[in-house]
BADREN-301907 format. One record per residue (C-alpha): residue number from 0; x, y, z negated. Coordinates in steps of 0.2 Angstrom, whole numbers, plus 2048, in hexadecimal, padded with zeros to 3 digits. Example, Ala and Ser with C-alpha at 12.3 -4.5 7.8 and 13.67 -1.06 7.14 Angstrom:
2
<site><nr>0</nr><px>83E</px><py>7EA</py><pz>7D9</pz></site>
<site><nr>1</nr><px>844</px><py>7FB</py><pz>7DC</pz></site>
! end
This chain:
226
<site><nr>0</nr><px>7F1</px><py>810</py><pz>85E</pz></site>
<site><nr>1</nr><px>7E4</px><py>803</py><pz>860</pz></site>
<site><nr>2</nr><px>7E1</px><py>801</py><pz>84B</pz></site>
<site><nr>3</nr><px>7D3</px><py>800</py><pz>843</pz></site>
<site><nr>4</nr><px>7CC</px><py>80B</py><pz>835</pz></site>
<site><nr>5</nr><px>7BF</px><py>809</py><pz>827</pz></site>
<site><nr>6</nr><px>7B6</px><py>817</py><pz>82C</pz></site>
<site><nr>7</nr><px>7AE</px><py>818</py><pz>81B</pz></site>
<site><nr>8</nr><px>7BD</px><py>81D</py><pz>810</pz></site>
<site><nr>9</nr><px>7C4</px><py>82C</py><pz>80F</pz></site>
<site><nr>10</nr><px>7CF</px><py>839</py><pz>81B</pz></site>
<site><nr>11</nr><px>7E2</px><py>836</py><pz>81C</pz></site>
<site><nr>12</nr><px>7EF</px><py>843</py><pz>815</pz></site>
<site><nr>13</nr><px>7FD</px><py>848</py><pz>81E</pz></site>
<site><nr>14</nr><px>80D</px><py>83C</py><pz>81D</pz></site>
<site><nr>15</nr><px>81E</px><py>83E</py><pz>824</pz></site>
<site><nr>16</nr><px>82E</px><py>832</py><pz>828</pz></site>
<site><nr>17</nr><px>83A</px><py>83D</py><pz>827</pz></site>
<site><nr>18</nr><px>845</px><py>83A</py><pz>819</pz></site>
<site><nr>19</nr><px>846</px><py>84C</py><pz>813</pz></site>
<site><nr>20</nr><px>834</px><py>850</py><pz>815</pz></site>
<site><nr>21</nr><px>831</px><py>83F</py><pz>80C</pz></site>
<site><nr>22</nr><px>83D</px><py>846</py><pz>7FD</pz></site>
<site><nr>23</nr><px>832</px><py>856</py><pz>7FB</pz></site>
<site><nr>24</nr><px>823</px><py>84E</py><pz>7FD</pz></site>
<site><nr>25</nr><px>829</px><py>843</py><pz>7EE</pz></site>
<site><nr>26</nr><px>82F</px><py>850</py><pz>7E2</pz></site>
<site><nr>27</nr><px>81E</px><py>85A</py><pz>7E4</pz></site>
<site><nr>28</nr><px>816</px><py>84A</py><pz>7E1</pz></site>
<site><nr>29</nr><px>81E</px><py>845</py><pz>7CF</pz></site>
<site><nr>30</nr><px>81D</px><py>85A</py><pz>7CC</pz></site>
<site><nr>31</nr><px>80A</px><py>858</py><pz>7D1</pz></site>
<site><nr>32</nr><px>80A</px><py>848</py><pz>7C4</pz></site>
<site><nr>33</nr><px>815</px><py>851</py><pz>7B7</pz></site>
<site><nr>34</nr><px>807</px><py>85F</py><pz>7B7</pz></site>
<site><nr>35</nr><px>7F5</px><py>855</py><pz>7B6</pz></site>
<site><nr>36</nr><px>7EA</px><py>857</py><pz>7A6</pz></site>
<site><nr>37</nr><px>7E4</px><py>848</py><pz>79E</pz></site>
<site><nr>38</nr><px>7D4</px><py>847</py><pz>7A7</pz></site>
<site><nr>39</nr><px>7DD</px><py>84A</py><pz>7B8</pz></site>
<site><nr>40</nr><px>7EA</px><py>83B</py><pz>7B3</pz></site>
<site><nr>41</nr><px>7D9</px><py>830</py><pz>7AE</pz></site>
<site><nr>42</nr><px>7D1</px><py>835</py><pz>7BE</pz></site>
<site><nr>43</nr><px>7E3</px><py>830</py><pz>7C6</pz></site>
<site><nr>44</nr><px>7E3</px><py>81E</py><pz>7BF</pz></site>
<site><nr>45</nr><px>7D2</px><py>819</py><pz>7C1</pz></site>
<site><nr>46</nr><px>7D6</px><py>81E</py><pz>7D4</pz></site>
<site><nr>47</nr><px>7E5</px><py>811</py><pz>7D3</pz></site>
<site><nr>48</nr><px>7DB</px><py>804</py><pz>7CC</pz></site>
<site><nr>49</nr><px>7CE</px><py>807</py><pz>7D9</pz></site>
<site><nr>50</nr><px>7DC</px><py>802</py><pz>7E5</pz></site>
<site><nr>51</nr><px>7E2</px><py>7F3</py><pz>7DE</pz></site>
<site><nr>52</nr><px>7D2</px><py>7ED</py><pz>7DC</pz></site>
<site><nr>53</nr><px>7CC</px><py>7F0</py><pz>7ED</pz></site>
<site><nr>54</nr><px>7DF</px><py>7EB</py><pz>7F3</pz></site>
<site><nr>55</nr><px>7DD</px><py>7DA</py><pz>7EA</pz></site>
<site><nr>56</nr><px>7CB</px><py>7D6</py><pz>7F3</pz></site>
<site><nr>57</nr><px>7D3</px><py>7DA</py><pz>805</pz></site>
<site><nr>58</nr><px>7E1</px><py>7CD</py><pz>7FF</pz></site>
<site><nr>59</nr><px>7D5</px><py>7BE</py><pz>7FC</pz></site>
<site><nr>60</nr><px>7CC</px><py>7C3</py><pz>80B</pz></site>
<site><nr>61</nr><px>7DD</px><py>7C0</py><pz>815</pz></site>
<site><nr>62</nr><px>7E8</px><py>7B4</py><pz>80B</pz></site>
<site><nr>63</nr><px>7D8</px><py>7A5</py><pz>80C</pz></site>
<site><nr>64</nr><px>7DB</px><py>796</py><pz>804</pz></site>
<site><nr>65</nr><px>7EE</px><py>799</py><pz>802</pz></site>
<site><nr>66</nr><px>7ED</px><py>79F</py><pz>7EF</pz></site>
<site><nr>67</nr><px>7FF</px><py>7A6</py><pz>7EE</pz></site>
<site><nr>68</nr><px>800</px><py>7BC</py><pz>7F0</pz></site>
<site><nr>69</nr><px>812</px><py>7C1</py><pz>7F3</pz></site>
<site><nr>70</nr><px>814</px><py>7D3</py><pz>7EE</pz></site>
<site><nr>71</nr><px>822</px><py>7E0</py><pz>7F2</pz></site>
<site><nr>72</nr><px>825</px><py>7EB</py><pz>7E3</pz></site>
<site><nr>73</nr><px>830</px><py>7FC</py><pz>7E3</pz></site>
<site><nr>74</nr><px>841</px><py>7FA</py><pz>7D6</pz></site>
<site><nr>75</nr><px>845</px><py>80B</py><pz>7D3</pz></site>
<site><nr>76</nr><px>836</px><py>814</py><pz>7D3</pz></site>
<site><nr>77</nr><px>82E</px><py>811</py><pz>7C1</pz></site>
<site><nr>78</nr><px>825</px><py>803</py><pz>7B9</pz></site>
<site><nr>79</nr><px>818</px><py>7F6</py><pz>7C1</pz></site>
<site><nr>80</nr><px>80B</px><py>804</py><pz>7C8</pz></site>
<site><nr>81</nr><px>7F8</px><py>805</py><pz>7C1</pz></site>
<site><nr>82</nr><px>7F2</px><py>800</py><pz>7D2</pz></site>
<site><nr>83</nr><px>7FD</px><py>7F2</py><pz>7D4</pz></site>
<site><nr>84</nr><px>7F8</px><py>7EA</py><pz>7C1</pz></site>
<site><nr>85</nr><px>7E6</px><py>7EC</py><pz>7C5</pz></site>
<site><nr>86</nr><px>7EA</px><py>7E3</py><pz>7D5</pz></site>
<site><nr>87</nr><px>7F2</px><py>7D4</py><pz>7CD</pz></site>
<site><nr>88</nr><px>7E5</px><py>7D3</py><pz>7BF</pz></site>
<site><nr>89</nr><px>7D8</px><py>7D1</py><pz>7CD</pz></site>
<site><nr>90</nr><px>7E0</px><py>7C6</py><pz>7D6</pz></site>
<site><nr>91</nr><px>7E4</px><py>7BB</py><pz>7C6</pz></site>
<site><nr>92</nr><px>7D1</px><py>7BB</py><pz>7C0</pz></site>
<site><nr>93</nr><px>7CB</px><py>7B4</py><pz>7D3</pz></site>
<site><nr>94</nr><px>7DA</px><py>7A5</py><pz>7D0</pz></site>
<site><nr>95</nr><px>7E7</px><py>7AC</py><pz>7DA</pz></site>
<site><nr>96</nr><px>7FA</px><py>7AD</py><pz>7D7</pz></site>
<site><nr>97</nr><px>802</px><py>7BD</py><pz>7DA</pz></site>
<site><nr>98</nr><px>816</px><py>7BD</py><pz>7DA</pz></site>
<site><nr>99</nr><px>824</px><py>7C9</py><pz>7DC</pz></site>
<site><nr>100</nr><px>82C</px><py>7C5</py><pz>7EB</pz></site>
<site><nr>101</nr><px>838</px><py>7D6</py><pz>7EC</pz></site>
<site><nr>102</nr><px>83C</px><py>7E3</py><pz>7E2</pz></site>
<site><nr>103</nr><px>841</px><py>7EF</py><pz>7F1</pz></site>
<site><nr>104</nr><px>84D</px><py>7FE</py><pz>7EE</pz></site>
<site><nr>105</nr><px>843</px><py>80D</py><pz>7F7</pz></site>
<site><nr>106</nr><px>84F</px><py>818</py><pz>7F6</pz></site>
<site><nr>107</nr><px>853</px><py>82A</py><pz>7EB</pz></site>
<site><nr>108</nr><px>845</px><py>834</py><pz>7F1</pz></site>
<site><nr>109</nr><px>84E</px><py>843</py><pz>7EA</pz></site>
<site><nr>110</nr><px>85E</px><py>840</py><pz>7F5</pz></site>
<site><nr>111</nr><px>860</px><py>83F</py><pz>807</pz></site>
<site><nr>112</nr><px>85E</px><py>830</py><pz>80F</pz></site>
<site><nr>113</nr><px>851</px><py>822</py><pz>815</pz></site>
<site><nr>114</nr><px>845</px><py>820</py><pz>807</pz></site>
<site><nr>115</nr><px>838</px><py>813</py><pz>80B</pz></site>
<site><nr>116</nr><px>838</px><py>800</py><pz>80B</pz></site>
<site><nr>117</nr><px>849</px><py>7FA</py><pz>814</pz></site>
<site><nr>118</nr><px>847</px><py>7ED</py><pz>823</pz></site>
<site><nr>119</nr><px>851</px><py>7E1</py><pz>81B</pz></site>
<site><nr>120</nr><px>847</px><py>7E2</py><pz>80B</pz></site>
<site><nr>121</nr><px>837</px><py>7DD</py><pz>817</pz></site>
<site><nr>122</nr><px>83E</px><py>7CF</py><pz>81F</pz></site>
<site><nr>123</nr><px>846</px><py>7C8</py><pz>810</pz></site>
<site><nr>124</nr><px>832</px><py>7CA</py><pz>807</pz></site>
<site><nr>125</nr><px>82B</px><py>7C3</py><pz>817</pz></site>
<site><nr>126</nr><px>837</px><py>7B2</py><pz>816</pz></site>
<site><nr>127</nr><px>838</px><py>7AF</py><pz>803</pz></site>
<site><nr>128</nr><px>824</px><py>7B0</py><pz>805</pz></site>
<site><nr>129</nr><px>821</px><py>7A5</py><pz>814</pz></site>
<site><nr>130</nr><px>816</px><py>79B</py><pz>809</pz></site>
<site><nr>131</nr><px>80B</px><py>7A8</py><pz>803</pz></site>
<site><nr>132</nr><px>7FA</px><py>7AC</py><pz>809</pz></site>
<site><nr>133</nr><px>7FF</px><py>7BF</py><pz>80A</pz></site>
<site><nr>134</nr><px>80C</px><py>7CD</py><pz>806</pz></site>
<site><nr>135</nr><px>806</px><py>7DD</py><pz>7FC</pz></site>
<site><nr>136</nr><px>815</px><py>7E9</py><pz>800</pz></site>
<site><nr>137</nr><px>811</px><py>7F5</py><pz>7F0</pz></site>
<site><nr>138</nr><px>821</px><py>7FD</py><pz>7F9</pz></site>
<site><nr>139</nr><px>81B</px><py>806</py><pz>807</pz></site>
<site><nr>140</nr><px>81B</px><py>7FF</py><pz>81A</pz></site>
<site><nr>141</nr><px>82B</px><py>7F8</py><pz>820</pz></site>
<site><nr>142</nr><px>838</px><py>803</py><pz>829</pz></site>
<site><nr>143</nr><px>83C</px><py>7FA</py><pz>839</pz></site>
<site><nr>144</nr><px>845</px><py>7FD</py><pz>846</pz></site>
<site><nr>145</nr><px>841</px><py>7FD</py><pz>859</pz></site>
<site><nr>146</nr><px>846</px><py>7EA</py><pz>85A</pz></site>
<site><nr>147</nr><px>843</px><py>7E6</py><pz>84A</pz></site>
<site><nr>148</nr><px>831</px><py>7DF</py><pz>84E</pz></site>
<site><nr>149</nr><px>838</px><py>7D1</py><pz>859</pz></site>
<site><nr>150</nr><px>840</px><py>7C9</py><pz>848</pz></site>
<site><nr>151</nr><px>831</px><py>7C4</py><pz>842</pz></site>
<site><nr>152</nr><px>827</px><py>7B5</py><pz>841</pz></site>
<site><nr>153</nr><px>816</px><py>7B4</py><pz>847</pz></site>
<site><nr>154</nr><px>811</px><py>7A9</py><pz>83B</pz></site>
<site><nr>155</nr><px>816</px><py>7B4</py><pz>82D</pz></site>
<site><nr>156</nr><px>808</px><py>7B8</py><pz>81E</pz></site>
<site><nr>157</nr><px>7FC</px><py>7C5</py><pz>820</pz></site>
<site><nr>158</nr><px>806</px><py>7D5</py><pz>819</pz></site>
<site><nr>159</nr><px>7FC</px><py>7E4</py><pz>811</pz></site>
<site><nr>160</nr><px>803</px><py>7F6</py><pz>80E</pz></site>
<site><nr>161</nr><px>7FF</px><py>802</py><pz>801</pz></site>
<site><nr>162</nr><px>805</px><py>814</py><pz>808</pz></site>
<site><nr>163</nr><px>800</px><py>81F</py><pz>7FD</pz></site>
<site><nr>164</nr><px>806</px><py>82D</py><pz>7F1</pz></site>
<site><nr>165</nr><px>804</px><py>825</py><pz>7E2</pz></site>
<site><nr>166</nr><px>801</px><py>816</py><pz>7D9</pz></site>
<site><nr>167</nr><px>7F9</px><py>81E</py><pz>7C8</pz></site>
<site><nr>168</nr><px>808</px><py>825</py><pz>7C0</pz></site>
<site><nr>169</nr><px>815</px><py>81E</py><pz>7CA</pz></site>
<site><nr>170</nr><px>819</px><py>826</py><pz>7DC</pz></site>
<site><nr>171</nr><px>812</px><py>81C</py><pz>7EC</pz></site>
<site><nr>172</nr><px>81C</px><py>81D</py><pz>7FC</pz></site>
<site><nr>173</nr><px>811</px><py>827</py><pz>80A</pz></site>
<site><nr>174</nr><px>813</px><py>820</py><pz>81C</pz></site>
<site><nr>175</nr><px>80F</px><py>828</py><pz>82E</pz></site>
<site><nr>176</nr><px>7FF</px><py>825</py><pz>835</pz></site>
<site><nr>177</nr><px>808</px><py>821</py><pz>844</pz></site>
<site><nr>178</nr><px>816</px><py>816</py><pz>83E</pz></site>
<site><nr>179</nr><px>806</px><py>80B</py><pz>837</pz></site>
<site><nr>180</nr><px>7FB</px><py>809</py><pz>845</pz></site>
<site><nr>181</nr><px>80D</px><py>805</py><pz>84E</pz></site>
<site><nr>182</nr><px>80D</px><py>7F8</py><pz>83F</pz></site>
<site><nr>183</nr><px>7F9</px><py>7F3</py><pz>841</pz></site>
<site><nr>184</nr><px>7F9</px><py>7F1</py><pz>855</pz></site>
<site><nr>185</nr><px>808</px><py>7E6</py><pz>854</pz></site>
<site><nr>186</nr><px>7FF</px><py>7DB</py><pz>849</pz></site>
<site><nr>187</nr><px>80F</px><py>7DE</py><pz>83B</pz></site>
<site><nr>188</nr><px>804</px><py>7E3</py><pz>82E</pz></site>
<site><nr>189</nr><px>7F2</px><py>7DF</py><pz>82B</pz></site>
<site><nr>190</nr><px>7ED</px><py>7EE</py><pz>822</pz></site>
<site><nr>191</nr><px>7F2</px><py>7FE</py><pz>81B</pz></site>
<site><nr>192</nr><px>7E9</px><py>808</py><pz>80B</pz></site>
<site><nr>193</nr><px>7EE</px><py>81B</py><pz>80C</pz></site>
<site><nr>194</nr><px>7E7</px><py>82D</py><pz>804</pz></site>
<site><nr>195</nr><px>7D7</px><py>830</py><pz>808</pz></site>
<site><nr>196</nr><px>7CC</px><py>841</py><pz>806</pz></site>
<site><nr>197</nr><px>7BB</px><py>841</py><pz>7F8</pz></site>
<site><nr>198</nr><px>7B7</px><py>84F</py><pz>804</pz></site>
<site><nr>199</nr><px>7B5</px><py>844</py><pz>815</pz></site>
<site><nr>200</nr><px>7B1</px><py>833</py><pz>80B</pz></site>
<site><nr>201</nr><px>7A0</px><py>82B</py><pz>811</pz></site>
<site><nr>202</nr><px>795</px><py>81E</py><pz>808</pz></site>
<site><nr>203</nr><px>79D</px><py>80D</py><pz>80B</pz></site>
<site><nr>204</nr><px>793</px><py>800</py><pz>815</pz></site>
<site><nr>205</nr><px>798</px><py>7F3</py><pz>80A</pz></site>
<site><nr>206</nr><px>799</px><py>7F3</py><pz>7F4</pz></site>
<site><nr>207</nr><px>793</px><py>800</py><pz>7EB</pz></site>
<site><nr>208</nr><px>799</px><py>801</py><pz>7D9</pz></site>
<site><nr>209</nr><px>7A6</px><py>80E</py><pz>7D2</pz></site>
<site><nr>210</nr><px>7B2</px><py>804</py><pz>7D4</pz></site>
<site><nr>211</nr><px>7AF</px><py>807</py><pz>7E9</pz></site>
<site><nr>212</nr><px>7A9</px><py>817</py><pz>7E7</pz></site>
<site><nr>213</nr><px>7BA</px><py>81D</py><pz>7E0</pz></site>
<site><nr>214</nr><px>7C2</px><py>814</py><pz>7ED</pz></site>
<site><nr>215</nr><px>7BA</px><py>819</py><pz>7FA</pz></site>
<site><nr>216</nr><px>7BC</px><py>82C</py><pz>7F4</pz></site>
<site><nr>217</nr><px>7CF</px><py>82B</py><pz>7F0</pz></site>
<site><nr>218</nr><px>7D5</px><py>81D</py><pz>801</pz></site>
<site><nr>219</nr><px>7D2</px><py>818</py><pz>811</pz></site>
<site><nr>220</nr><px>7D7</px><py>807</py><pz>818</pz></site>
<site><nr>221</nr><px>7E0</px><py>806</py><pz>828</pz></site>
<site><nr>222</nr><px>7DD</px><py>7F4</py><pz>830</pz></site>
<site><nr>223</nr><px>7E6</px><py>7EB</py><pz>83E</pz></site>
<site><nr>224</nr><px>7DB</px><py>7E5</py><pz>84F</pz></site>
<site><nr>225</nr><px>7D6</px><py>7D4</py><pz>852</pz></site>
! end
């Protein structure tokens, strides 16, 4: 895998695609949610926040002049997420207009099956948004198939991934490491956030306020080669 990696944020966590492994990983994840204090949720959100702001700044950077930011939302798994609102209130204050362009089914994470964000879903995103200066998938990284790749255009938007645990309160959707860089090196997606480790962060080259600090403590950022 030839993607690159902001070597400033964080360590990853494990993640898995089996649908099983994903189901357990899911449950211990709401039980983990279920059992923070208030200072652990605070700590939580302002993490999520963090995310979508951060998120939002790497989607101006890509999207250009194009002012449109489609975004793929999850429709069973809770409310619009902490980091996804602080994403759209970003983009909105720098003049940009954020839409939801699918509200992708990920799945019962509880039951056996595929959970993750269906190919079908993707492309359906990826054509109703052909106009858009990028895709936010707030739905994890596509699940294609080996020959799903040929389908897609190369003139499609730049399309960003968050894959990580959760989203404030609401659950995220964890993707392989490997499955991404497969992702990255084909030049599908553009970028990918997922876990990072406060233990391995490093001072980041770039902005310095809380606002990167806790992002750079909580993420790392996975970005595609040029």
């Amino acid at each position: 895998m030839k993607f690159l990696v902001n070597a400033s944020i964080g360590h990853a966590e494990p993640c898995w695609t089996n649908p099983l492994r994903m189901a357990s990983a899911l449950a211990a994840g709401l039980a983990f949610l279920a059992s923070c204090t208030p200072k652990e949720t605070q700590v939580l959100m302002q993490s999520s926040e963090a995310l979508g702001a951060v998120l939002a700044e790497e989607t101006v950077r890509v999207a250009g002049a194009k002012k449109r930011v489609a975004i793929i939302s999850a429709a069973n798994w809770g409310p619009t997420s902490t980091a996804e609102g602080a994403f759209t209130a970003a983009l909105k204050k720098q003049g940009f207009l954020p839409f939801t362009v699918k509200s992708a089914d990920l799945g019962d994470p509880m039951r056996r099956g595929q959970v993750g964000l269906k190919s079908a879903d993707f492309f359906e995103a990826l054509q109703n948004a052909a106009d858009a200066g990028a895709v936010v998938s707030f739905a994890g990284a596509p699940l294609l198939g080996p020959g799903d790749a040929a389908r897609l255009s190369s003139g499609h938007p730049p399309v960003l991934v968050v894959a990580t645990a959760t989203l404030g309160k609401v659950r995220g959707v964890w993707a392989n490491p490997e499955q991404l860089g497969r992702l990255l090196d084909a030049r599908i997606i553009e970028l990918a956030i997922i876990d990072g480790s406060p233990e391995s962060a490093a001072p980041s080259p770039g902005k310095a306020d809380a606002t990167h600090q806790t992002f750079a403590q909580n993420y790392r950022i996975l970005r595609s080669p040029h």
